[in-house]
N, C-alpha and C positions, 0 to 999 in steps of 0.2 A: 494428208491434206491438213489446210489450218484450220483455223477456227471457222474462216471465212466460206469454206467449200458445204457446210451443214445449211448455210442462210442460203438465201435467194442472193448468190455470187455470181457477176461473169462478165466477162473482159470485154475490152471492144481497142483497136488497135489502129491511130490516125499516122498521117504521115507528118503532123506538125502540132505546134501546142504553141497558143496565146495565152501569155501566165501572163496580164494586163499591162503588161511594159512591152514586152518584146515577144516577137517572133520565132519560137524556137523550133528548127529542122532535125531533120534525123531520127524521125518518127518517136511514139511515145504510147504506151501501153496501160490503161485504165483499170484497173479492179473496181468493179461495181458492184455494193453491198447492200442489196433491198434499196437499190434505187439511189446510191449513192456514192461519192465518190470518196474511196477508200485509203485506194494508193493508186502512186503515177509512177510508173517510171520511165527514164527518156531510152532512146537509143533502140536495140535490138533484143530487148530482154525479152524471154519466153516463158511463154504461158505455162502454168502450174500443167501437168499431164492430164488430159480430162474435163477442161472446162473450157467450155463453149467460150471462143471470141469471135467478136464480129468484127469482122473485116473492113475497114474506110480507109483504101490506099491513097484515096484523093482530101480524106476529113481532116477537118482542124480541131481541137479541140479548144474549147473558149471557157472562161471562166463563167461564173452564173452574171447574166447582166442586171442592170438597175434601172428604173424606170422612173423618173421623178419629176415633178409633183403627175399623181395620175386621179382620177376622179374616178373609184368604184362603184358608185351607186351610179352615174350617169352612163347611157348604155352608149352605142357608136353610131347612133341615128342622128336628124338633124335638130339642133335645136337642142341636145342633149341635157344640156346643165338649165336652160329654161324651162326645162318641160320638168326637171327634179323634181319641185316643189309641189305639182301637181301628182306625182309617182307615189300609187296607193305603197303604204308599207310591207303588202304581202308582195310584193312584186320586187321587193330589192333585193331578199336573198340571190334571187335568180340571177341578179344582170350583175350585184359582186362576182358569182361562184362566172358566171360567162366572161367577165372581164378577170379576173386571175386566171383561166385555165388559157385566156388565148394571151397573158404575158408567158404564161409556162412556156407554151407552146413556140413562141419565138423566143426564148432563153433566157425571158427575165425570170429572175428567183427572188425577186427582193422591189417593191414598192413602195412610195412615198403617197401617201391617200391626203390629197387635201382638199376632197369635195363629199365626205362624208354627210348622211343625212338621218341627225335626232340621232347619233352613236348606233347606226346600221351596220357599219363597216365595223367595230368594236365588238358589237353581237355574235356577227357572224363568225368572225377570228373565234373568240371565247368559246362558241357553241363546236364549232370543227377543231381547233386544233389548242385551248387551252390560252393563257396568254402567252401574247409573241415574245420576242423578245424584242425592246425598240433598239435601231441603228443607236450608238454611240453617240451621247450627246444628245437625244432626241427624245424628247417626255413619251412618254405611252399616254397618249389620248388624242385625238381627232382636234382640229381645231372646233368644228360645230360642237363639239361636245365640250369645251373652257368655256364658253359662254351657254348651254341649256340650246343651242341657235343653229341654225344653218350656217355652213361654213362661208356661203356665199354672202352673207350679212357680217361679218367678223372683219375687224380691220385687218391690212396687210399683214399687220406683225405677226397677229394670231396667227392666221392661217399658214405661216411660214412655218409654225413650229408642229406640223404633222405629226405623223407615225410611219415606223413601219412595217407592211403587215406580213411579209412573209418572209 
C-alpha cells in the first residue's frame, strides 16, 4: 500500500465529474486523504485491494464552490446586518463558526467576508486555523478592519476589497 493507506485514506466513486468547464462522463474515482482530495482518476480505474469506497452510481463530483461577498458575523434571521451593530461581541464566534459550517455543508470551501465586525471574522480565522491564505490579488484584511470601522460604514471601494477566509 502507499503512503496514503497509513492516513485516514478512502475512495468514493461518481458516475460524472464537473472540473468547472465541463461535464465529464464515464465515471471518475476520488482518493480521499484526511478529508481531502488527493487523486482523481477518470474512467474505470480500481480501487487499491482493501480500501473502502463508497459507492455514488448516481453522484457528480464538483469542484469546491465559492461564495462571494458573504457576511459572517450577520446570522440568517431578519434584519441580519441591521441588528450587527447591536450583536454583543461574545456572540459572533458562534454565528461565523454557524455561517461557515452551513457554506461547508452546501460545497462552498472558499468565501469572500465583506460584512466583518471590529476584525471578528480575522479573530476567529487566526485563533482556528492560523492565517488564511487570501484569494489572488486580494489584501488579507476585512474591509471594517482598513478603516478601525464597521464594514457597513466604509465606502464601496473599500468594502470591495475583502478577504478570503477559507
Amino acid at each position: 500500500m502507499t503512503k496514503h493507506a497509513v492516513r485516514m485514506a478512502r475512495m468514493a466513486r461518481m458516475a460524472r465529474m464537473f472540473d468547472g468547464e465541463r461535464l465529464v462522463d464515464g465515471g471518475v474515482l476520488v482518493l480521499l486523504d484526511e478529508g481531502r482530495v488527493a487523486e482523481v482518476h477518470l474512467g474505470d480505474a480500481e480501487a487499491p485491494e482493501g480500501w473502502p469506497v463508497r459507492e455514488e452510481p448516481n453522484g457528480t463530483l464538483l469542484p469546491g464552490l465559492v461564495d462571494a461577498p458573504v457576511h459572517l458575523c450577520a446570522d440568517a434571521g431578519p434584519d441580519a446586518l441591521g441588528r450587527l451593530v447591536e450583536r454583543p461581541e461574545s456572540d459572533l464566534d458562534k454565528v461565523v463558526e454557524t455561517s461557515l459550517r452551513t457554506h461547508l455543508t452546501a460545497g462552498v470551501t472558499t468565501v469572500r467576508d465583506l460584512g466583518d465586525r471590529r476584525g471578528a471574522v480575522l479573530r476567529w480565522r487566526d485563533r482556528h486555523h492560523g492565517a488564511a491564505r487570501p484569494a489572488r490579488g486580494v489584501p488579507r484584511r476585512s474591509a471594517g478592519e482598513m478603516k478601525g470601522q464597521d464594514a457597513r460604514s466604509c465606502p464601496r471601494s473599500q468594502a470591495r476589497s475583502g478577504f478570503t477566509t477559507a
